[in-house]
C-alpha positions in Angstrom: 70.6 -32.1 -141.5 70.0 -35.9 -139.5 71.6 -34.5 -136.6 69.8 -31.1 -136.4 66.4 -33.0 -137.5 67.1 -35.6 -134.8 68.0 -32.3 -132.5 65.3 -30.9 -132.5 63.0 -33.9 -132.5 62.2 -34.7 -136.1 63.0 -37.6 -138.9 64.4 -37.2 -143.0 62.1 -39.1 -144.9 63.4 -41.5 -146.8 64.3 -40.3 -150.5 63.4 -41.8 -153.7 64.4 -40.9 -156.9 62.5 -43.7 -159.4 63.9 -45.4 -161.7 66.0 -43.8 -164.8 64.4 -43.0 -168.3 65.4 -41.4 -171.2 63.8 -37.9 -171.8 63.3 -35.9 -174.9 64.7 -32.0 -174.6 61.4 -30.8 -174.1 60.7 -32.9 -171.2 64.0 -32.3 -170.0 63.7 -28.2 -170.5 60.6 -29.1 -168.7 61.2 -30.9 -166.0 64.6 -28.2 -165.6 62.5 -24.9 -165.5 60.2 -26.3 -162.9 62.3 -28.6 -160.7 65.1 -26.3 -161.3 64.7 -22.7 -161.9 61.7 -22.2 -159.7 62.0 -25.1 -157.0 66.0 -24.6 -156.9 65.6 -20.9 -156.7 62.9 -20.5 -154.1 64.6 -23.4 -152.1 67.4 -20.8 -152.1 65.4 -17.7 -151.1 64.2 -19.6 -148.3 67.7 -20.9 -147.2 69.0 -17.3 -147.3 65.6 -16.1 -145.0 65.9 -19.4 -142.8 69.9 -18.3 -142.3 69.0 -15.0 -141.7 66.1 -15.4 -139.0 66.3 -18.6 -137.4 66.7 -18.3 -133.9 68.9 -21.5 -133.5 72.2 -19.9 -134.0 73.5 -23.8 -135.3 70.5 -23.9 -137.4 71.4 -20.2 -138.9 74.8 -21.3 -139.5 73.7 -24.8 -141.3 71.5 -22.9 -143.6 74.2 -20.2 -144.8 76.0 -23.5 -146.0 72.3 -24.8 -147.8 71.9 -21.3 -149.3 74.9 -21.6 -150.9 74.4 -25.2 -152.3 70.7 -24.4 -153.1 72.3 -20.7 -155.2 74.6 -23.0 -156.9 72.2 -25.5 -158.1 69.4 -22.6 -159.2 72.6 -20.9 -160.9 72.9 -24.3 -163.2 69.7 -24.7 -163.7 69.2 -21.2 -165.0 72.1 -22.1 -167.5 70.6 -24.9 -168.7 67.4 -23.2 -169.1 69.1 -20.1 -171.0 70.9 -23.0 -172.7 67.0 -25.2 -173.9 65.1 -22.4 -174.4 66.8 -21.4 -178.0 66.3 -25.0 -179.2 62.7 -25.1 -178.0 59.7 -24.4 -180.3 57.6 -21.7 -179.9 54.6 -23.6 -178.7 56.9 -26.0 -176.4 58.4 -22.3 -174.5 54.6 -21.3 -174.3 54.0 -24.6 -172.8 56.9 -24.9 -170.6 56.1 -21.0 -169.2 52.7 -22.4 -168.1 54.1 -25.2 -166.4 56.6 -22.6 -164.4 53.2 -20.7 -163.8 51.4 -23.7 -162.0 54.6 -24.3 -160.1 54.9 -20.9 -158.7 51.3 -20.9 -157.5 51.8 -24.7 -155.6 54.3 -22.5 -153.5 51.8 -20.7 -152.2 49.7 -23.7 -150.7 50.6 -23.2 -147.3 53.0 -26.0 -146.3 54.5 -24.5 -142.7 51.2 -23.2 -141.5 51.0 -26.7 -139.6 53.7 -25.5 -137.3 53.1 -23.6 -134.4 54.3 -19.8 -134.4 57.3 -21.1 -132.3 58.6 -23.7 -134.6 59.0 -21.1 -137.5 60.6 -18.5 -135.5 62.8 -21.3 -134.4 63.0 -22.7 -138.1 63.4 -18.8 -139.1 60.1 -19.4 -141.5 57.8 -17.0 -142.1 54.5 -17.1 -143.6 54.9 -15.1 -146.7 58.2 -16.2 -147.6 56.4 -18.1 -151.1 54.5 -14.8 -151.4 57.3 -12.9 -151.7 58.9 -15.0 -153.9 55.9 -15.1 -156.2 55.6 -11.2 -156.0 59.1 -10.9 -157.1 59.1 -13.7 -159.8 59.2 -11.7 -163.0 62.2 -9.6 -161.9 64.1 -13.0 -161.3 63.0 -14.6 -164.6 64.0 -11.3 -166.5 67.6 -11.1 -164.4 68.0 -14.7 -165.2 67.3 -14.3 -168.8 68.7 -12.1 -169.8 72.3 -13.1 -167.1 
């Protein structure tokens, strides 16, 4: 990803993941069904569109191999989820649905509408790609579910 990023122009940011704490297993179901199953899975959707359309045949073929690793790490994070959810109370599954809710809806805050039209075709981005995704939410959650 440096190389293409540096490519094409751009910069990673630099990545920081805090400090470590010990979680309870509602914060970790939590923290799971929103960092995981929707994050992890839409960063997947959008890996399989971006390797799909991108015009940047090297760019194509780098997100095949993201999709991939994106799918894998939505796949265990739907397990886990599957796994939590049994041992959850009924109010902390109410609460952690809402939290998935409020997730979903920050992906449709329009974070690539900064780039011009030929940057997303390039990127293979497309505007409604978190709509989409948020259309088609329940049939994901049910598949998952009931996997």
């Amino acid at each position: 990803m440096a190389r293409l990023a540096k490519v094409h122009g751009g910069d990673l940011p630099k990545l920081n993941f805090g400090r470590f704490s010990t979680r309870s297993l509602f914060e970790l179901a939590k923290d799971n069904a929103v960092s995981g199953c929707i994050f992890e899975t839409y960063s997947a959707f959008k890996a399989i569109e971006q390797s799909q359309k991108a015009s940047d045949p090297v760019l194509r073929e780098t997100m095949k191999k993201i999709a991939i690793d994106e799918s894998k790490h939505a796949e265990l994070a739907w397990d886990i989820h599957r796994y939590l959810w049994q041992k959850l109370s009924i109010s902390e599954q109410a609460e952690i649905e809402q939290a998935q809710k409020e997730a979903l809806k920050s992906l449709l805050t329009p974070s690539t509408f900064h780039l011009s039209h030929k940057e997303r075709i390039l990127l293979g981005l497309n505007k409604n790609t978190a709509s989409l995704f948020f259309a088609n939410w329940h049939s994901i959650h049910n598949q998952k579910m009931s996997a």
